[in-house]
C-alpha positions, 0 to 999 in steps of 0.5 A: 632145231640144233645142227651140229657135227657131232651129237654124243649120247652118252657123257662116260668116258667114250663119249667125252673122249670122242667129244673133247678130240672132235671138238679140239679138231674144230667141229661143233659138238653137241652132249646129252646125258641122262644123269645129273653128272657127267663121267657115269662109271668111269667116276668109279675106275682108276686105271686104263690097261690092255693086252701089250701085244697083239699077240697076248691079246689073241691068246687071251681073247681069241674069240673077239673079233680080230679087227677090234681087238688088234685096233685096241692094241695098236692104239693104246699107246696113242690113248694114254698119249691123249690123256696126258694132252689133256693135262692128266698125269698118266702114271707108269706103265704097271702089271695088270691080271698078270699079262696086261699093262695099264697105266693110273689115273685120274678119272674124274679129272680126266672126264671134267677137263674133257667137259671143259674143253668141249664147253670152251670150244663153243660146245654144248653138254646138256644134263638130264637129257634123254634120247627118245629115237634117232632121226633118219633120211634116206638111210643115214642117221641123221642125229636124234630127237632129245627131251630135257627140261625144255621138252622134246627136240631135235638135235640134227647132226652129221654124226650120232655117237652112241656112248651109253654106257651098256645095258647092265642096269636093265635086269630084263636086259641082262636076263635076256642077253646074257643069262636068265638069272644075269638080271639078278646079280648087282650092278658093280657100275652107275645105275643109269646105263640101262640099254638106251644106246643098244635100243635106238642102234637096233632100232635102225638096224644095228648089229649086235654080237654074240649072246653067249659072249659073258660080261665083265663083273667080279666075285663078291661076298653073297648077302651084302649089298653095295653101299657105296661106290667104293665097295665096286673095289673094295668087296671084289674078290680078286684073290680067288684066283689063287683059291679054290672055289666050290658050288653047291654041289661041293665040286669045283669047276672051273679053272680059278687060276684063269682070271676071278673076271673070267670065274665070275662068269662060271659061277653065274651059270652054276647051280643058284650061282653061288660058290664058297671060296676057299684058301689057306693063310698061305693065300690070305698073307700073299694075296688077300691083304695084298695090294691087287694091282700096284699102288692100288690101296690093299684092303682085307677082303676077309675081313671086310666082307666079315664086318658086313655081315657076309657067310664067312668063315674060319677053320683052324684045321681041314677037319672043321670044314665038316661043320659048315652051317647046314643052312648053307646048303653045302656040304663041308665033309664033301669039301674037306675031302675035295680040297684033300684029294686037291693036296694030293694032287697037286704036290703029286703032280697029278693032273687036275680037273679042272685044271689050275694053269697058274697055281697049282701049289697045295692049300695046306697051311691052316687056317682056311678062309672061307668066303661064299660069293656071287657074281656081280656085274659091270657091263656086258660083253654082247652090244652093238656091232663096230668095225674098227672106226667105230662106224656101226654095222649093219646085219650085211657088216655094211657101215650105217652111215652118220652112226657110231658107237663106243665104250660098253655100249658096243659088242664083238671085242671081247668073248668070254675074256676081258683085257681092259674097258677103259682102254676100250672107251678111249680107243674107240672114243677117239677112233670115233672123233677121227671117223668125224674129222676125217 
């Protein structure tokens, strides 16, 4: 049997954060990890951003839990101080979605030096690690029973984080919390974050949050697959925000200009969930071949998703949308008329419905690109309930005590808005570190 101050399930970025500050503190840590590699989805992100204010955070997120999301705002700046502690460049503050403020860097250096501190300081981080139950007395976890190479063992310690990474890699998972066709839709994160950590926390009485709460994930060109990493980024469809997009009953219905996070979660709930997106060269020139955040690598998302075989295409006038291949199951008459009454409306100053809040300029400038997409997912927003110590509640709101939580395993932060899931790992990763020190 193993004791030590802090046992962390989980090796992303949460986990390692709260591991190499508890262990740069002097407390003895102890990592597991599932995978063969420590860093899960945060290998695959480059940027930590949030809200600039508590303020913006409340408009934009007024439905997650005002503790957590006034506690990530305050504590960004701290959080990207930590970063650059550990001998990673945190580049300039840049704008991100419009209203945040995020910061570059490098992830991957970031979760290796975190091992290595941990490691260095007489800390232990073991691979191909899985955790089968957390261990209980009197109440109070008490840490958990582990199985890697070796076999089964307990690890006791006077604090468990969990830091799993969320359950979006469990289809039945994302069909029962988030919406019944959630499972369906591909995982834009690592495979490996399946619901262990929302398991064994409601094993003991856990709190979760709301199951209406959607999830973070971005449109994507339907019918081609993830191949690579890379294409987490690069077939995201971040320029929908200025496009219209259409069901399959040739109607739009959100308001795009919101946010394609937020439009991503519309069109999971609309009929088969998947929509055409479609602009004018307008749109192409300024934001499709555009850098989506500063010094990010611009990327043709057209063109891209053409090459890999996406339904995709090209209409050198507003009338040739009559013909959208049958098969497709929209109706391109219908459409070309919608995105003429839009025109009219929109250099009318006629009111919207819905509504355009951030672009409302007529799409009039042939050709029109049109792109059809499906959501894809990064984590979900329903988890596990924490307070602002990344201490997790119980159903009363009551701390369970030696227990905590960080990063996507966690719920209540954000509903049905989004302001940044790095920010949030390294936030509450560190909270977590001060619960255990202090």
């Amino acid at each position: 049997m193993v004791e030590t101050d802090l046992l962390v399930i989980g090796a992303g970025m949460a986990g390692l954060t709260a591991a190499a500050r508890a262990a740069r503190d002097g407390r003895r840590v102890v990592v597991v990890e599932v995978g063969d590699d420590v860093g899960g989805s945060a290998r695959f992100a480059g940027y930590a951003w949030t809200a600039p204010s508590r303020e913006v955070m409340d408009e934009v997120n007024p439905r997650g839990d005002v503790g957590l999301r006034h506690a990530l705002v305050d504590r960004f700046t701290d959080a990207v101080a930590w970063i650059r502690s550990v001998g990673v460049d945190a580049q300039d503050a840049v704008p991100v979605l419009g209203f945040g403020s995020g910061h570059q860097f490098d992830t991957n250096q970031y979760v290796d030096l975190c091992r290595r501190i941990v490691v260095e300081t007489g800390g232990e981080v073991r691979l191909r690690t899985a955790t089968s139950r957390l261990l209980t007395d009197g109440g109070r976890v008490v840490g958990a029973e582990v199985a890697g190479a070796d076999g089964p063992e307990e690890i006791r310690a006077s604090w468990t984080l969990l830091a799993t990474g969320g359950f979006q890699g469990d289809p039945a998972l994302l069909a029962e919390k988030v919406h019944p066709r959630a499972g369906e839709m591909q995982l834009r994160s690592n495979p490996r974050s399946t619901g262990a950590g929302y398991r064994l926390a409601t094993a003991v009485g856990a709190a979760t949050g709301a199951e209406d709460a959607g999830f973070y994930g971005h449109l994507v060109p339907s019918g081609v697959r993830f191949a690579d990493p890379a294409d987490f980024v690069d077939l995201s469809l971040y320029y929908s925000e200025h496009a219209l997009l259409f069901n399959l009953d040739n109607q739009r219905f959100t308001d795009e200009t919101l946010g394609d996070h937020l439009t991503t979660i519309a069109l999971l709930e609309q009929p088969e969930s998947r929509g055409l997106l479609i602009c004018d060269a307008r749109v192409h020139r300024e934001w499709i071949v555009a850098s989506y955040v500063e010094g990010a690598v611009a990327v043709d998302k057209y063109a891209l998703a053409s090459r890999r075989g996406g339904r995709v295409g090209l209409a050198e006038t507003l009338d040739e949308l009559d013909y959208l291949p049958e098969e497709w199951g929209y109706d391109g008459t219908a459409i070309r008329a919608a995105i003429e009454e839009f025109n009219r409306a929109a250099a009318g100053s006629e009111p919207l419905t819905p509504g355009r809040a951030k672009d409302a300029t007529p799409m009039t400038e042939g050709p029109w690109y049109v792109v059809e997409c499906v959501p894809a997912v990064t984590f979900p927003f329903h988890g596990i309930r924490i307070d602002e110590q990344a201490r997790v509640l119980d159903a009363t709101g009551t701390p369970i005590p030696g227990l905590l939580c960080a990063g996507s395993d966690t719920g209540g932060l954000y509903h049905r808005a989004y302001a940044g899931g790095l920010a949030s790992a390294l936030v509450f990763g560190l909270s977590a570190a001060t619960t255990v020190s202090s």
